[in-house]
C-alpha positions as CSV (number, residue, x, y, z in Angstrom):
1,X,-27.2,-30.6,12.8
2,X,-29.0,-29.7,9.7
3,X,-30.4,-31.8,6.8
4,X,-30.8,-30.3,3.5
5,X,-32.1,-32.3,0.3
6,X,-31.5,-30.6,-2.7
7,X,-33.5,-31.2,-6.0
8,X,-33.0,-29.7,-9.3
9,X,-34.6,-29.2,-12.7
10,X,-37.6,-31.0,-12.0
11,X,-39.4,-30.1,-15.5
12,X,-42.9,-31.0,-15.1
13,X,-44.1,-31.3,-18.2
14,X,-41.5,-34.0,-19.4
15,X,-41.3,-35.5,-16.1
16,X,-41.6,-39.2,-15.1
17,X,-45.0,-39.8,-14.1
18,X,-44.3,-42.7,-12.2
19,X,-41.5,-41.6,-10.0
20,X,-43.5,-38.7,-8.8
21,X,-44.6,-40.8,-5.7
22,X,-41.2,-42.5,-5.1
23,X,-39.7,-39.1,-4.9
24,X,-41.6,-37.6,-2.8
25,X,-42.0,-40.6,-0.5
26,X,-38.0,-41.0,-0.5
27,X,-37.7,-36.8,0.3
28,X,-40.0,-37.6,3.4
29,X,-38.5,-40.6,4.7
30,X,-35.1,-38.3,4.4
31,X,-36.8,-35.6,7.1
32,X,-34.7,-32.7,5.7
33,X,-35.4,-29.4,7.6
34,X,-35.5,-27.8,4.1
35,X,-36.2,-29.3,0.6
36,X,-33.9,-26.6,-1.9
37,X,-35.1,-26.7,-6.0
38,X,-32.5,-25.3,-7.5
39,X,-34.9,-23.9,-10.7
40,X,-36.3,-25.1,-14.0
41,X,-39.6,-26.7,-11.9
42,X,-41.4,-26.9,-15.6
43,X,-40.7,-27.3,-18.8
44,X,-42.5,-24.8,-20.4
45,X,-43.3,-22.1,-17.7
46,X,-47.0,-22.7,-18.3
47,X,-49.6,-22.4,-15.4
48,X,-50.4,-25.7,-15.3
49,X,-46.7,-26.7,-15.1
50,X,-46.3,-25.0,-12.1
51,X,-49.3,-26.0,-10.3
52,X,-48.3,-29.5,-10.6
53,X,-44.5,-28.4,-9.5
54,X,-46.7,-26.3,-6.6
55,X,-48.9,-29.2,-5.4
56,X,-45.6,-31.8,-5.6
57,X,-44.0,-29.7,-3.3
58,X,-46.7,-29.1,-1.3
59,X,-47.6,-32.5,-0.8
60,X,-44.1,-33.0,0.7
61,X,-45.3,-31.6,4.3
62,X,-41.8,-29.9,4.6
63,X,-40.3,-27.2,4.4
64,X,-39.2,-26.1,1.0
65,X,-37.1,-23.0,-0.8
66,X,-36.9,-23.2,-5.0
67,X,-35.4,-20.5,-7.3
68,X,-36.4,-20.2,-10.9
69,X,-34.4,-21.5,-13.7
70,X,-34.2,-20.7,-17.9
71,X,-37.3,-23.0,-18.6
72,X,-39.0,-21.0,-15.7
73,X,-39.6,-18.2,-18.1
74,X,-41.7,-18.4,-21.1
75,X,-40.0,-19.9,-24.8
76,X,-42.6,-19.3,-26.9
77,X,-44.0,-16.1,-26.1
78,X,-41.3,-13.3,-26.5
79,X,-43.7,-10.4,-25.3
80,X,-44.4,-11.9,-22.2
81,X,-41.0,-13.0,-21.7
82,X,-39.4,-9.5,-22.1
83,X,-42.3,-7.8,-20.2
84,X,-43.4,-10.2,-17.4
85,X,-41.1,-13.2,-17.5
86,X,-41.7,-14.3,-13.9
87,X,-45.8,-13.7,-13.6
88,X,-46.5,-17.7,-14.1
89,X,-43.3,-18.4,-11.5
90,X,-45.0,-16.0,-9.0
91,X,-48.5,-17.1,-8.9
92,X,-47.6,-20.5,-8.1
93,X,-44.4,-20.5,-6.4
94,X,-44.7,-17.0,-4.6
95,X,-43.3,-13.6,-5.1
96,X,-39.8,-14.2,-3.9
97,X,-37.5,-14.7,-6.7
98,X,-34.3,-14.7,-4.3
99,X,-35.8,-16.2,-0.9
100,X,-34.0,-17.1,2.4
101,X,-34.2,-19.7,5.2
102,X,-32.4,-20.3,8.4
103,X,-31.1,-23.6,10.0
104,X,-29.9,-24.5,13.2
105,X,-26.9,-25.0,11.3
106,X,-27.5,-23.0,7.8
107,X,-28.4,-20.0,6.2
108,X,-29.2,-20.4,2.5
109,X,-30.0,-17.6,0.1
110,X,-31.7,-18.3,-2.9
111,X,-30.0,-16.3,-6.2
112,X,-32.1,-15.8,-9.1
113,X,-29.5,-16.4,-12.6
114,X,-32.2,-16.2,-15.4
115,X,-31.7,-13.7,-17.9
116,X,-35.1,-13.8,-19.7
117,X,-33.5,-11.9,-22.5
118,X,-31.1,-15.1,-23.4
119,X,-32.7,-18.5,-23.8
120,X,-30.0,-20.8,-22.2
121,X,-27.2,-18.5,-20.7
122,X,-27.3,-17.1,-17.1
123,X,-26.1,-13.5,-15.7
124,X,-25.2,-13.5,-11.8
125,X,-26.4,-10.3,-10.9
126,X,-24.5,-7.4,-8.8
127,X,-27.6,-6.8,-7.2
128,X,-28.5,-10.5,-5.9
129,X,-24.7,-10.7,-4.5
130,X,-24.9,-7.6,-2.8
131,X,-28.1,-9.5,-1.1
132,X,-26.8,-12.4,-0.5
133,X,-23.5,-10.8,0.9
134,X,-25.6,-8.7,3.4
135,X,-27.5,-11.7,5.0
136,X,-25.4,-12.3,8.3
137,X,-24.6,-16.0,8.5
138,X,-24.0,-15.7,12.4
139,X,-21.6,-18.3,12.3
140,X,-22.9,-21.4,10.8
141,X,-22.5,-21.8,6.7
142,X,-24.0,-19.7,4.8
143,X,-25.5,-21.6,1.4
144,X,-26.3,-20.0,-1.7
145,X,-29.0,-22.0,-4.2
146,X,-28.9,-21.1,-7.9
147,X,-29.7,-22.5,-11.1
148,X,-26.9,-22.2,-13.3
149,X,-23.4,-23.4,-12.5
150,X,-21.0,-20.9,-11.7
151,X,-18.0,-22.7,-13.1
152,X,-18.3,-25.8,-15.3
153,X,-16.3,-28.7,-15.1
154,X,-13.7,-29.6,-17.8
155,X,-15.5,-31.0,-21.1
156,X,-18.8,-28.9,-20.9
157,X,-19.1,-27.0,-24.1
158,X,-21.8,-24.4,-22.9
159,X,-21.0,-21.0,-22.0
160,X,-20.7,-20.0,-18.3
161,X,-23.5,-17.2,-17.3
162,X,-22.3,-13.9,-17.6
163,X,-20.5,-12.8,-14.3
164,X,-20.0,-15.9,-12.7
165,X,-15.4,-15.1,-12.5
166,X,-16.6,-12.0,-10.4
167,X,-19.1,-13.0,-9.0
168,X,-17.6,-16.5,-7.4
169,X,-15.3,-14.0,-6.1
170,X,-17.3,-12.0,-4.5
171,X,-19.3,-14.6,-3.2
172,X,-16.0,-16.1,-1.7
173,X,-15.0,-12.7,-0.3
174,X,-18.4,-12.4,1.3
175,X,-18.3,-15.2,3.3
176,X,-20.1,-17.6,1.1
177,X,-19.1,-21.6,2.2
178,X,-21.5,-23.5,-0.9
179,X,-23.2,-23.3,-3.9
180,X,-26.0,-25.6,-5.1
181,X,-26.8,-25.3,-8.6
182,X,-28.4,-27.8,-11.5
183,X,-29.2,-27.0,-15.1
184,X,-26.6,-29.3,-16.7
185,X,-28.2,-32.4,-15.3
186,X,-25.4,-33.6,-14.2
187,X,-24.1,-34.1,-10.7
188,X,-21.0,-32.9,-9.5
189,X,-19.4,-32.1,-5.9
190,X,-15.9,-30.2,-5.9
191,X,-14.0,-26.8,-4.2
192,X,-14.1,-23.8,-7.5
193,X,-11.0,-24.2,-9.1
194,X,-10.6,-20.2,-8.8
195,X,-12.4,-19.6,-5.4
196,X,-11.5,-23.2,-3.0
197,X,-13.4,-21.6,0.0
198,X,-16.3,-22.2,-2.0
199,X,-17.8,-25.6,-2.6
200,X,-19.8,-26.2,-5.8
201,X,-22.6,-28.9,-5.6
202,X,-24.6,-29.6,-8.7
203,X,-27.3,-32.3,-8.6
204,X,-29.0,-33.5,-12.2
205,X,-32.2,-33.8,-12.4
206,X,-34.5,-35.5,-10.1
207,X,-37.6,-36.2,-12.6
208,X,-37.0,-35.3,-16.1
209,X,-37.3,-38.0,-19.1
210,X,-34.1,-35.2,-20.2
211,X,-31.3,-37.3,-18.6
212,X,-28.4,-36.9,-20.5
213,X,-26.6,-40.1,-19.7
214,X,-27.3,-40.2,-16.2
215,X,-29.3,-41.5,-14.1
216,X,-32.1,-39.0,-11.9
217,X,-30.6,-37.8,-8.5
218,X,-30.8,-35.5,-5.6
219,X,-28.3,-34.6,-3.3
220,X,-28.5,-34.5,0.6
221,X,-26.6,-32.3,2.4
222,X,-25.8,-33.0,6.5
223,X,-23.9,-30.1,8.2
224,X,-22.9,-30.3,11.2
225,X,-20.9,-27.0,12.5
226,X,-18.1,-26.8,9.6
227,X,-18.5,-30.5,8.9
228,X,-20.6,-31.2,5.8
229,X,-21.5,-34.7,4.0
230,X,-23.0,-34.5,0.9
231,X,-24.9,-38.2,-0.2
232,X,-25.8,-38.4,-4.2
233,X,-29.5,-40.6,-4.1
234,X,-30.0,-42.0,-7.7
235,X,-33.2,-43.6,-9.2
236,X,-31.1,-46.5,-11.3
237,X,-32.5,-46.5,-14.9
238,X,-36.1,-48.9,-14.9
239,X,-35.8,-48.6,-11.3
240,X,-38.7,-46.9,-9.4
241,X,-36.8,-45.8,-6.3
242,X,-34.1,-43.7,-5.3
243,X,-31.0,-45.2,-3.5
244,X,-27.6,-43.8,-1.8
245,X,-24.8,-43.9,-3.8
246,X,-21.9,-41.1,-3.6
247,X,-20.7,-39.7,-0.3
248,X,-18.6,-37.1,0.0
249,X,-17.1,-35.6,3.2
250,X,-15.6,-32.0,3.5
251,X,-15.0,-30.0,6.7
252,X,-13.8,-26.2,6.4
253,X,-11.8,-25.7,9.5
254,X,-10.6,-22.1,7.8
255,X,-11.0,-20.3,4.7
256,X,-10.7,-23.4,2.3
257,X,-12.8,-26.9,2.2
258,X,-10.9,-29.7,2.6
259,X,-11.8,-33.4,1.9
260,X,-12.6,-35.4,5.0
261,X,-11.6,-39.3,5.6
């Protein structure tokens, strides 16, 4: 078995100060065998942003995979966007853009969707499929981390990244069994309407003051051979820990998820 947390647009820089220890003490507790950030670690991309984001993770004593997300890039400083969008991201975070990690029972591939050249919308790149695709999952579910949702759910007036139609399909084609995503802060666990081998997990955000009507999160993940339970922890507003709420069960005994009892 394999235990995953997954935590998403942590934006240091309008975090919440005082849930930076509950996290972090809840993540341990947890024992994942990989902690995956699914991008936007800071608010503004600056150095000292990321250096908190760096020593937070750090200081979890885990393992721990993170992609960058659209605040992961510099706003307010269009040369260095266009030029060297990622230099800040790298120095603290590492070189890797699109990193990888196996589990007992897990491969996950990290996708990078920023487009520095467009503030909010995402591009799902033919090259960081065609990595992805060629990581041999030897069997056990192969995971892909991501910042920006490849579909949206029905309501959500912002546009989906440029290639995400294809690129679900590919990813489906592929071999591909889950996506975990944020940048919506909002939480969401369903099969892609358009690609139901493919199960689309979205957690919110698990520090920001930005909550958007709900409450901060983090998703576990437990997979065990095709069996997967996924268990939504929320920090209740004026709360100061994080508690289970939401389980869902799926099991993908062929090419499709299906819900478990």
């Amino acid at each position: 078995m394999s235990r995953i947390v997954h935590l998403s647009d942590l934006h240091f820089g309008t975090d919440r100060q005082e849930l930076l220890l509950p996290l972090a003490d809840h993540v341990r507790v947890l024992g994942p065998d990989l902690v995956v950030v699914s991008g936007d670690l800071t608010q503004r991309a600056r150095r000292g942003q990321f250096a908190e984001a760096r020593t937070f993770l750090d200081g979890l004593g885990l393992p721990w995979l993170a992609v960058p997300g659209n605040h992961d890039v510099p706003l307010h400083n269009p040369l260095m966007r266009l030029l060297r969008p990622y230099s800040h991201y790298r120095a603290a975070m590492g070189e890797e853009l699109e990193p990888a990690r196996r589990l007992p029972d897990a491969l996950v591939s990290g996708l990078n969707t920023v487009d520095p050249y467009v503030w909010q919308r995402g591009r799902l790149r033919r090259q960081s499929l065609e990595r992805a695709c060629a990581q041999p999952s030897d069997g056990v579910l192969h995971l892909v981390a991501m910042h920006h949702p490849p579909e949206h759910a029905p309501g959500v007036d912002k546009r989906r990244m440029r290639g995400a139609e294809i690129g679900l399909a590919a990813l489906w084609e592929c071999g591909v069994d889950v996506v975990l995503c944020g940048h919506l802060h909002s939480w969401r666990v369903q099969p892609v309407r358009t690609a139901e081998g493919v199960l689309l997990i979205q957690a919110g955000t698990g520090l920001s003051t930005r909550l958007r009507g709900e409450p901060n999160d983090l998703n576990v993940l437990d997979i065990d051979g095709t069996a997967l339970t996924v268990t939504r922890h929320v920090c209740a507003p004026g709360a100061a820990a994080f508690r289970p709420d939401a389980v869902h069960r799926y099991d993908k005994p062929g090419a499709i998820w299906r819900r478990a009892a």
